[in-house]
N, C-alpha and C positions, 0 to 999 in steps of 0.2 A: 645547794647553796648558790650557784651561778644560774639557776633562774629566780631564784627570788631577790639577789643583787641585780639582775637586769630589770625587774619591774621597778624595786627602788632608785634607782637611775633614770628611768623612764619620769616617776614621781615626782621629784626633785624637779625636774627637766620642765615638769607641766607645770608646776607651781611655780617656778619665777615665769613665767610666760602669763600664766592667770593676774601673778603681783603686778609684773607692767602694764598688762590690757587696762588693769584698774587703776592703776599709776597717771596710764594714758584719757582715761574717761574723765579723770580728778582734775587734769585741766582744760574741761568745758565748761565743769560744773561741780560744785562742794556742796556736803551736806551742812557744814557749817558758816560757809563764807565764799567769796574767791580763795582761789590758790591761784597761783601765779605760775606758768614755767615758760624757763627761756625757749626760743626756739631750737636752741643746741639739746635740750633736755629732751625736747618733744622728740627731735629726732631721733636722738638715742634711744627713747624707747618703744619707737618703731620698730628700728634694728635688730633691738634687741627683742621683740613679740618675733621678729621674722629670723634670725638665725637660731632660736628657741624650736621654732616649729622645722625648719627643716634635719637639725639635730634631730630630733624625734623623729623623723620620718624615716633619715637616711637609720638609724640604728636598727628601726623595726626591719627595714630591710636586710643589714645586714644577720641581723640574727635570723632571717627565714633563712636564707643560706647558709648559715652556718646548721640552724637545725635539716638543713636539707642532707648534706654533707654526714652529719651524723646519721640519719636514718639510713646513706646508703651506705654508710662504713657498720652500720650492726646488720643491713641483708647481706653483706659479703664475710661478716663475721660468722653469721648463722646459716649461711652455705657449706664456710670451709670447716662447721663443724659438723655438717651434716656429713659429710666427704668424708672425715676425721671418724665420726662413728661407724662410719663402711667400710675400713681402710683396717686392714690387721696392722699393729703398729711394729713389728719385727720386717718383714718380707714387704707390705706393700700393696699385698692382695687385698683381691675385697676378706674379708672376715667371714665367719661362715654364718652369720644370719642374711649377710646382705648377701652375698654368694646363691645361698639358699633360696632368697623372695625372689634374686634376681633369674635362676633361672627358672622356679615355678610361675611365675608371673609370664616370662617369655613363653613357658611348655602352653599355657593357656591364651595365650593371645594370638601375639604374631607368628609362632613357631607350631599350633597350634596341626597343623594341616599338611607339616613338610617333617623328613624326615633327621635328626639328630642321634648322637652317640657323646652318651655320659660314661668320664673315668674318673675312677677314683684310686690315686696313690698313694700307700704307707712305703714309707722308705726305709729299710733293711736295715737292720745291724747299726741303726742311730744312738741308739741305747750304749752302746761302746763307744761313740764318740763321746756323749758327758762321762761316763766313768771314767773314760781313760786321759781326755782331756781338757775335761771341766765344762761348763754351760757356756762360759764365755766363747769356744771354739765352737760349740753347737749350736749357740746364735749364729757366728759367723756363715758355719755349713746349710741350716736355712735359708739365711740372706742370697748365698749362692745359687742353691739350688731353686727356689724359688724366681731368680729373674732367669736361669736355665727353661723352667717351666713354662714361663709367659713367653719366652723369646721363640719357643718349638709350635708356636699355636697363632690363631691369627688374632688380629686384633678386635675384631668382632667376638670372638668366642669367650664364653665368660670362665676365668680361672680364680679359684680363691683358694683360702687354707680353711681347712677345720677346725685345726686345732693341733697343737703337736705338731708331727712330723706325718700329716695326714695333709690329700689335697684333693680339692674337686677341679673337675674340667669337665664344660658343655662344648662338646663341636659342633655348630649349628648347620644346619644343611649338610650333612653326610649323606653316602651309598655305601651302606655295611659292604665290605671289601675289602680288597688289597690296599685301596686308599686307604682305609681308617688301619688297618694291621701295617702299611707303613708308618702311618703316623704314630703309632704304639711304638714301634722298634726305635723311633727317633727319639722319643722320649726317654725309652729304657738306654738308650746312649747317652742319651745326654743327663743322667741320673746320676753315674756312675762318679764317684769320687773319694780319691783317696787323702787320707791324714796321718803324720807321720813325725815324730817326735820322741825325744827320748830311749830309742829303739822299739819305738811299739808304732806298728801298721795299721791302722784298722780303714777296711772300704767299706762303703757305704753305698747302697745299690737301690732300685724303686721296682715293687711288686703292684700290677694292676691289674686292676678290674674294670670290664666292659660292658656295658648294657645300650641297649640299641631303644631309641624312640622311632617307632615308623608312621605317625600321624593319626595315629590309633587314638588318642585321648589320653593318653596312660599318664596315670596321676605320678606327680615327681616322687612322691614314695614308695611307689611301686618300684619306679627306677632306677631309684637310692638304689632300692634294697635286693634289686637286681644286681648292680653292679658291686654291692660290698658282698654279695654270695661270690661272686666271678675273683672278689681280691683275696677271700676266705681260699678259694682254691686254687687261685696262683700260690698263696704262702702256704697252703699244703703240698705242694708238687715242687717246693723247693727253691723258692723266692726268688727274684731277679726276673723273673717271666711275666707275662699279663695273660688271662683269660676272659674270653667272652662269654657272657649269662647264655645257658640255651644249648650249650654243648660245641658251638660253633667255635671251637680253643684253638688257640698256638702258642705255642710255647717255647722261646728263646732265651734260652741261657744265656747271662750275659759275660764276656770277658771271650780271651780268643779261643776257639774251637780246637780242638787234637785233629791233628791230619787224617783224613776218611780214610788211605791207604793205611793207617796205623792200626785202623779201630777194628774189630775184631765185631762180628752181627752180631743182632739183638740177642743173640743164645748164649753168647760166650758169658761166664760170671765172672764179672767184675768183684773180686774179693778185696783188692788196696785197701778200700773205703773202711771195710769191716778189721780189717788185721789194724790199721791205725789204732781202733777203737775198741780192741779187743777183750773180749772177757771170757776165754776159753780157757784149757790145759796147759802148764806147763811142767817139761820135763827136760832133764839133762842126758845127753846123748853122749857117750863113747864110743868114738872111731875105733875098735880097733880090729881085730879077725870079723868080729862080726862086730853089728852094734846094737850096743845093749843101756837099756837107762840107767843111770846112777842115783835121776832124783824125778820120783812124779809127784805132780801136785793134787790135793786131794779134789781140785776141780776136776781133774784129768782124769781120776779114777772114777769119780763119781759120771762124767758125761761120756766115758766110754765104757757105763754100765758096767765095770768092773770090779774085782773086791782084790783085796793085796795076797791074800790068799793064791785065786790064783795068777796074779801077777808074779810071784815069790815061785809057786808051781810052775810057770815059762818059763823061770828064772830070770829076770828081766829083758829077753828079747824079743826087741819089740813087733819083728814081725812075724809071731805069732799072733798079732791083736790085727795085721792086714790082710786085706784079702791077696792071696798067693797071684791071681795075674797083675797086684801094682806093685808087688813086692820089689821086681827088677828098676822099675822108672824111680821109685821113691831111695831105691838104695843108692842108686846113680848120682840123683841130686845131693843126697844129704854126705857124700864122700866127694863131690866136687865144691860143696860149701867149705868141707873140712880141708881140700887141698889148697884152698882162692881166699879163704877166710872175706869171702864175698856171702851176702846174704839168697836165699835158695830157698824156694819153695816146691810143694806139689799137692796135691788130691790124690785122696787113696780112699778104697772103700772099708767095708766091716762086716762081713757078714754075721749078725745076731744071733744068737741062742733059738728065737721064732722065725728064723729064716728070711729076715725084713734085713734089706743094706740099707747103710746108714755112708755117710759121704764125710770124709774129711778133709779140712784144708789145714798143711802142716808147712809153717814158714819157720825158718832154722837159718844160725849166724852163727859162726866159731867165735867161742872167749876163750882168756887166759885161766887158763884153770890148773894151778901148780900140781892137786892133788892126783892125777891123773897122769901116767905117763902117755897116754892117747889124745890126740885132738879131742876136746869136749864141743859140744855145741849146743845151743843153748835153742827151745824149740816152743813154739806156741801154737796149738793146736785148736783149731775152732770145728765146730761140726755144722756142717753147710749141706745136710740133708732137705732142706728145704728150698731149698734157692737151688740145688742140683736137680732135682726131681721139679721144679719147676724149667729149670732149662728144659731138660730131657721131654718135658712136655709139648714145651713147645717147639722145641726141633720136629719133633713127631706129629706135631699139627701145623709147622709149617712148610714139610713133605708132604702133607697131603692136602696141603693149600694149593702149593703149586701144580699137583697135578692136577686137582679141580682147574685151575686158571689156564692150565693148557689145553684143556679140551672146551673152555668154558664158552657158549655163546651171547654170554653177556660183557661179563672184565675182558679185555680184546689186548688188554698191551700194560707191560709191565717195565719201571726205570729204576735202577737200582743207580740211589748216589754217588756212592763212593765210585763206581768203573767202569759210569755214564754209559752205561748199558741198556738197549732196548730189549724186552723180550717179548716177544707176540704169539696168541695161541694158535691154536689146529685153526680153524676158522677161518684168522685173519689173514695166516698164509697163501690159506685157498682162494681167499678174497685179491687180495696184492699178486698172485700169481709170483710170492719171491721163494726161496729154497732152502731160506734156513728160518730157523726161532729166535735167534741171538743175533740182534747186531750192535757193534763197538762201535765207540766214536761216535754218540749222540748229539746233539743230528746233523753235525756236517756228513755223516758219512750218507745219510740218505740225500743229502741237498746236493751234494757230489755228485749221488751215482742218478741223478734225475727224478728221484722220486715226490719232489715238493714243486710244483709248479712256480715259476719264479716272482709270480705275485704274492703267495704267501711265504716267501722264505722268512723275511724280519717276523712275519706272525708266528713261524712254526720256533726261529731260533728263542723269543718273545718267553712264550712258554716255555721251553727248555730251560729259560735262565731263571725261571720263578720256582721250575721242580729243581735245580741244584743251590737255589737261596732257600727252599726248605717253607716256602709259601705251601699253607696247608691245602689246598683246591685252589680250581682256576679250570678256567677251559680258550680254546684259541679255535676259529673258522679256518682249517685249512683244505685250499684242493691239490688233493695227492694222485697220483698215477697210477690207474688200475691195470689187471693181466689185460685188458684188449688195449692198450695201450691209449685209452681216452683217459683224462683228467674227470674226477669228481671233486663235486665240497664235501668234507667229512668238519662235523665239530667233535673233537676231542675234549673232552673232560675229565679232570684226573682229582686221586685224592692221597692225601698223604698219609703214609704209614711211620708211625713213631715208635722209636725202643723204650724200654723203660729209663729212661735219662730225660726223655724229650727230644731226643735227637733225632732230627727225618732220616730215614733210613731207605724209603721206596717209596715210588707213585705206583699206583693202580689206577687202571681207567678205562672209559668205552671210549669207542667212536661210534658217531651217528652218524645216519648221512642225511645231508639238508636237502639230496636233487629234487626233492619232495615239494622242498620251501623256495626254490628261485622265484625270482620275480613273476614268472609266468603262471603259480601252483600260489592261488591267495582263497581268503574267505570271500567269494563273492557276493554271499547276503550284505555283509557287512560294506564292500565297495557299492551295491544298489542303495542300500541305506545313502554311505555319503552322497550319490549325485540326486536322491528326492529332495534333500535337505539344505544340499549346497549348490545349487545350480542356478543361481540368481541371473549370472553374466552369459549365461549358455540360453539359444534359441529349442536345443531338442537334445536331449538324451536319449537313447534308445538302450535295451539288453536285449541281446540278441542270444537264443540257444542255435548254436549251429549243427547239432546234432535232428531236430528239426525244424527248423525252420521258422522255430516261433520266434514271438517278441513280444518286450513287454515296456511300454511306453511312459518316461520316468518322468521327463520335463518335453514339453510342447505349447506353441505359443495359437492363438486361436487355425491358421491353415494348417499346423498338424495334428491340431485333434481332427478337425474331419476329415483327414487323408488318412488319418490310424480308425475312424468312423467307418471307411470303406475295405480296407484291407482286412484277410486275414490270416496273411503269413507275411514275415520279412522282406519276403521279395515282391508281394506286391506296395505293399508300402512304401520300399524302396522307387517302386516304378512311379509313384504316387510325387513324393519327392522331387526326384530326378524332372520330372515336366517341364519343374521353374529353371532348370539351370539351362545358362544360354548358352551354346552349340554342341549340335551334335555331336560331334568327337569327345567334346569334354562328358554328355551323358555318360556314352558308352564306355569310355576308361572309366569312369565310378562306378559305374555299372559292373564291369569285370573286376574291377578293385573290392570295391565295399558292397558286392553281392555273396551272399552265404558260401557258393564256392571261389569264390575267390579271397575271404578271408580263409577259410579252411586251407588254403595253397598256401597265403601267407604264413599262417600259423605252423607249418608242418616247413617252413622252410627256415624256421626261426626269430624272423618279424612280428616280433609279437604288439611295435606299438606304427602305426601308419596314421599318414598326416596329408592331408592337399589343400586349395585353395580354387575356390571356383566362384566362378560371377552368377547371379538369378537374376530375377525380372520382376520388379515391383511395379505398382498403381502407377499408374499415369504414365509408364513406360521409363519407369527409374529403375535405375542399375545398381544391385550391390551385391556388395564380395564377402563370401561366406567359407570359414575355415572348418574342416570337416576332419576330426581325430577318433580313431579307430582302436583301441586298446583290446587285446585279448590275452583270457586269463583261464588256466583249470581248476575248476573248485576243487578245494581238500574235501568237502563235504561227499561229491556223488562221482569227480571226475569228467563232467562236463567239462568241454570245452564253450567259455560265455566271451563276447565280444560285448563291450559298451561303446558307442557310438554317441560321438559329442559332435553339438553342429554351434558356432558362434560366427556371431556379426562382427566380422572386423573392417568393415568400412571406413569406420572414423580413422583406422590404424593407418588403412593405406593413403587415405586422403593427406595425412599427415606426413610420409614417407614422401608425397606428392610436392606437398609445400617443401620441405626443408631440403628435398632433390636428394635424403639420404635411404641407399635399401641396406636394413640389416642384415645379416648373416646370423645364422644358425647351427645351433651343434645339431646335426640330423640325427646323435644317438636320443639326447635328451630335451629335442625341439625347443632347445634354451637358447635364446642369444648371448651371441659373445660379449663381454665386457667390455673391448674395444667398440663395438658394434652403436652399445648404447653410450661412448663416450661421445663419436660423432654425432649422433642425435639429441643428446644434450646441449650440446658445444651450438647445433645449430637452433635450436631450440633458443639459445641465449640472445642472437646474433637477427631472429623475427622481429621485425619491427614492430607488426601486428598483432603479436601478441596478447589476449584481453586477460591470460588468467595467469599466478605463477608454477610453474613445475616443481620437481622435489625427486629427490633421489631418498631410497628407504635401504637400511640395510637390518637385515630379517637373520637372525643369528642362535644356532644350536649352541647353547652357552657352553655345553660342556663335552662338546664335537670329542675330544684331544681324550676324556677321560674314557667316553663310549667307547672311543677306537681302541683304545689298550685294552677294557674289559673284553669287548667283543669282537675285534679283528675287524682286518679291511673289507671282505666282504660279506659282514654281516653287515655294517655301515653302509656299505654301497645301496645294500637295499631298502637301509630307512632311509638315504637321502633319496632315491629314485621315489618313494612314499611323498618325503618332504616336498620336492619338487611339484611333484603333482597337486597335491593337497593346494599348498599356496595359488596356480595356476587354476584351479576351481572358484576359488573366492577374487582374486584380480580381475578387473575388466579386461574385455579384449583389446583397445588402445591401448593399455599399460604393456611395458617392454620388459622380460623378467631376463636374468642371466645368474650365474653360479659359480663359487671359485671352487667347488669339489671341496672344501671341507668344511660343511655345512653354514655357509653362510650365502642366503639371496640378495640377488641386486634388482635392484625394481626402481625402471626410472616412469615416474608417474608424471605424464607431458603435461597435464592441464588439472590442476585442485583446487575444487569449489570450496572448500574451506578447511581450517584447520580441522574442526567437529569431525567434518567426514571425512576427513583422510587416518583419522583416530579410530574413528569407526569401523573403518575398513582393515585397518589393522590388528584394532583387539579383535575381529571377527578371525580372524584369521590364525592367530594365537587360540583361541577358544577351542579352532577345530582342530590345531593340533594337539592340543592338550587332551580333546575330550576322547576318555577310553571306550568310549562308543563308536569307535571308528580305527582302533587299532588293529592291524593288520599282527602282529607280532610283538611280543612278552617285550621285550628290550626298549621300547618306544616310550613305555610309562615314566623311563627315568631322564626321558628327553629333557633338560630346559631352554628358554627360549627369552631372546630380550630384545627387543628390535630400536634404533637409530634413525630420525627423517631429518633431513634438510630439505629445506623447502625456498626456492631462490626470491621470493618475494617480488618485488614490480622492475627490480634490476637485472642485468643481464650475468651472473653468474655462471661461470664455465663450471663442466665436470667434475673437474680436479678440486675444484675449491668447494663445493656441493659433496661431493662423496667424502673428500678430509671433516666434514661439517655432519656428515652424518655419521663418520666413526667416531667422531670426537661424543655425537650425542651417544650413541652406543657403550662406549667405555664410560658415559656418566650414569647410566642407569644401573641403580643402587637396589636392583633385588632381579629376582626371574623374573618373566612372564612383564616385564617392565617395559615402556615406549617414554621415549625422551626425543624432544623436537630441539632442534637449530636450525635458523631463523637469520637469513644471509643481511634483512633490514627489519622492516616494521612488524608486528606480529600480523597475520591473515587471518 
């Protein structure tokens, strides 16, 4: 109706502007005569032709705007219902179609290639909150536990409802672990809630299920239906727990634990559970000379195989129906019931007509019972022949476990929870040179008496605290104290043992020992690979076997191919080398240094990385200064001892140390410069006047340094960062000045950058080689990630401070792994 009223307005509007035009032509000229008009009239209908047409004009305008207005109030209408149909209308969540597309749509795109962990939680005992408090409260309890849900997870991570009291959860980027089995126990805490009304209690608890994506492709139904098998068997193992698909389970019951000093081991039978719920025998007992039944129930006759006959033939005393050695513990009890009118149990056997025992548990409580001048007691008898004869089984197979584990050369150490107990077998003893099997007071008592080297004490106490939280495995890098009284690294790995409850009960575990894997014992094919491939900024590689003499020639630039043309051992090659360096003195220390016996001395004396700086002699009688790095390693493969010999130009480096009058300092462990080192040469760097290019500080960062460490201890880390270190230092020019804060993050001040492009270049190159597992040294390095930060000072003079604030600031904005984010002190480069 409102647009066809606006063209009729329009209409109107046109037609008296037409009637004047023609009004106004009528006096120049008539079809019948003159007409005559005043000049007031003419004007008038001038006016009136030009206030007509702008009307018309200004309206058409406004109604584009107005129609504007409306089309963007129906895209914002038809957004917030797109929103509206993703949105479960209870809780909040996405709904479980959009839940669903949203994270099959992620498993196949962006998440495609990394690794994630799907839950899925039914929440306990909900079903008792509508019964016993209507749906209105079971709204409520959803609404709760639902922003509970969202609040234990991040915000990236996609949460929705199913349906019901059912919920999914993706956690994107996980490392199946103790990380993701904390994140469960957070949940299952934060799950728990009680309701309470009219004297009725009821709690409500959350059973889950765990399925692991590990980049594999695995189609989201696969996952699904991974994870709802994992929830199937947390709620068969007795709900409130979460389980992992694949066998990899832990299970934690929720609500507070019984005291481990209370708890009696996995052998004892727990009967409570079963006498509450009982459907056994009952029979009434008289105290008196002896005691004899008054009243059996025909349960009781029937499940102690009996007939009344000869019950009646006993004459009702009962213990002729026990075996004669429980006869004395059972009488004891059931007369100390009768004098306490306290409740009294015990177990007795029966020996059978075929010679088979049968096991019973007999719980007994005094009543008023007038008919009797004797204390009665009133008895309910259950027959626990199965659940006995299963303990009994396994007491008897868990004596002869432990004796396997004492003499065993595999399982090396055993922790019992409850009375933090180390126990170690024949082997291990002999190994530690200590005097007993049993030590109390785990593990201060070893960290006391000297036996953890004090660099892994937080590692060793680390684990200790994850076996008495009942973490099901885990392992820790510790070096402990052997009988010659030198320290090795042992990695320990443990696994948990559970009673039938769920309850950790023990760890069992090996040690290994890593002296195998230090820094000096790697895959050397694998280090040849990196310097054919990454050797861009280096003049010569060489691999040297020092066993004899050979070499084998990795990067060289045209004077040492034909120097390696003439040679055919190490040392003459060396000698071949050494020509161009200028003086004599300086030959011959390289000569004794980086000649086959003199890395062999180094080597055996525990220098395993050497480092010099010497001058040669170029065309036309030019001088330049050449850096010469020594690495030696023992392959795992044959036990060779292999030296790599790296030779770089660092001319430009010192030219520059030259100009700005600043000399670095260096770590002599890690040939890294200090941070302060490259603060001064930044600072002066700002302060050149001559300057033609701008610099950039980069900062080069193991995203998840903090979580490796806790999986894998301080010195297993120590030897990817000495990896990291190196690696980075491969692909870096030799002008570039690199330094390190020891927890896995590089500082690289790059003095001169030809352009944004190639300083991008240079560092996705860089990220590549760490990433690529074609050059891993060791298992633990695949779950590296890595995201690097540049500021880059542009044509002004930016000090350190404000350059390196500028590049953790880019660091912290980069929004995934393997990610590079630049800040930019002025104009872009």
């Amino acid at each position: 109706m409102k647009k066809s009223y606006g063209w009729l307005r329009y209409g109107v509007q046109t037609a008296l502007i037409i009637i004047a035009a023609a009004a106004l032509a009528a006096s120049h000229r008539s079809f019948a005569g003159p007409v005559a008009f005043s000049g007031e009239a003419h004007l008038a209908l001038v006016i009136l032709i030009v206030f007509g047409a702008v009307t018309v004009i200004l309206n058409i305008l406004f109604d584009r705007r107005d129609f504007r207005l409306i089309r963007h109030e129906r895209e914002e209408d038809i957004l917030a219902l797109q929103e509206k149909a993703q949105t479960d209308a209870l809780t909040g969540l996405l709904n479980r179609e959009a839940a669903i597309e949203q994270i099959t749509q992620f498993l196949k795109a962006e998440g495609r290639l990394h690794s994630h962990t799907l839950l899925i939680v039914d929440l306990d005992n909900f079903k008792s909150i509508n019964d016993s408090f209507g749906h209105f409260e079971g709204d409520k309890v959803l609404k709760t536990l639902a922003a509970k849900i969202r609040d234990v997870f991040r915000s990236g991570d996609i949460v929705g409802r199913l349906g019901g009291d059912e919920f999914i959860i993706l956690m994107k980027r996980t490392v199946p672990g103790t990380a993701v089995c904390g994140k469960a126990r957070q949940l299952q805490a934060a799950l728990e809630y009680i309701t309470s009304g009219g004297g009725v209690s009821v709690t409500v608890t959350g059973s889950i299920g765990i399925a692991f994506y590990n980049g594999d492709g695995k189609a989201f139904e696969t996952l699904y239906k991974e994870a709802d098998e994992a929830l199937y068997k947390a709620k068969l193992s007795g709900k409130n727990r979460y389980r992992c698909y694949g066998g990899a389970e832990e299970a934690h019951p929720g609500g507070d634990q019984p005291d481990p000093a209370l708890c009696e081991s996995s052998a004892t039978i727990q009967l409570q559970a079963l006498i509450d719920n009982i459907d056994g025998g009952i029979m009434l007992l008289e105290a008196g000379s002896e005691l004899r039944a008054i009243f059996l129930s025909h349960s009781f006759v029937n499940q102690m195989n009996l007939s009344y006959s000869g019950i009646k033939q006993a004459d009702n005393r009962i213990f002729d129906l026990i075996h004669q050695d429980d006869i004395a513990p059972v009488e004891a009890q059931l007369r100390q019931g009768a004098a306490s009118w306290k409740p009294v149990e015990a177990v007795f056997r029966r020996q059978k007509d075929n010679g088979r025992i049968s096991w019973y548990h007999l719980r007994a409580v005094r009543i008023q019972y007038e008919s009797s001048p004797y204390p009665v007691l009133l008895a309910i008898v259950t027959d626990v022949t199965n659940l006995k004869e299963t303990a009994l089984n396994y007491q008897a197979q868990k004596k002869q476990l432990e004796t396997v584990l004492r003499i065993s050369r595999v399982v090396t150490f055993e922790v019992d929870i409850a009375s933090r107990t180390l126990t170690v077998t024949d082997p291990t003893v002999v190994k530690y040179g200590i005097d007993t099997h049993v030590i109390e007071n785990m593990p201060e008592a070893l960290i006391a008496g000297g036996a953890i080297h004090p660099d892994s004490v937080d590692e060793c106490r680390r684990m200790y605290e994850e076996i008495y939280a009942g973490v099901p495995e885990g392992s820790a890098v510790i070096r402990t104290l052997k009988r010659d009284g030198q320290y090795t690294i042992e990695r320990f790995t443990y696994f948990m043992v559970f009673d039938e409850s769920g309850r950790p009960v023990k760890a069992v575990g090996v040690d290994e020992s890593l002296e195998m894997r230090s820094d000096t014992r790697m895959r050397v094919e694998l280090l040849e690979r990196q310097f054919r491939f990454h050797s861009d900024s280096m003049l010569l590689v060489v691999k040297v076997t020092l066993r004899d003499d050979s070499y084998t020639l990795l990067k060289a630039d045209a004077s040492g191919l034909e120097e390696a043309a003439k040679a055919r051992t190490f040392t003459e090659f060396l000698e071949l080398v050494l020509g161009k360096v200028v003086g004599g003195d300086v030959r011959g220390y390289l000569r004794r240094t980086y000649g086959v016996s003199g890395l062999q001395k180094s080597f055996n004396e525990g220098k395993a990385i050497l480092s010099d700086e010497y001058f040669v002699g170029g065309p036309a009688g030019a001088i330049y200064c050449h850096a010469i790095t020594a690495g030696q390693y023992v392959s795992q493969m044959d036990g060779d001892v292999y030296a790599f010999i790296r030779v770089r130009d660092v001319t430009r480096r010192k030219q520059l140390e030259e100009e700005l009058q600043v000399t670095p300092e260096r770590d002599p462990k890690t040939l890294l410069y200090y941070p302060e080192a490259l603060r001064r040469m930044a600072d002066a760097l700002a302060l050149k006047e001559d300057r033609a290019l701008p610099y950039a500080v980069v900062l080069l960062s193991m995203d998840n340094y903090e979580t490796m460490l806790e999986l894998y201890g301080s010195l297993m880390m120590n030897e990817l960062l000495v990896g990291f270190y190196g690696k980075i230092k491969m692909i870096v020019y030799s002008e570039h000045f690199v330094s390190h804060d020891g927890k896995g993050t590089m500082l690289i001040l790059i003095p001169e950058v030809y352009s944004g492009a190639w300083l991008r270049q240079l560092m996705e190159k860089t990220i590549r080689l760490l990433k690529n597992p074609a050059f891993f040294q060791r298992h633990e390095e695949q779950f590296a990630e890595y995201r690097c930060g540049v500021a880059v000072s542009g044509d002004g003079a930016v000090p350190f401070d404000r350059l390196s604030a500028g590049a953790l600031e880019a660091l912290h904005a980069a929004d995934g792994v393997n990610d590079i984010k630049f800040w930019k002190a002025d104009a872009p480069i």
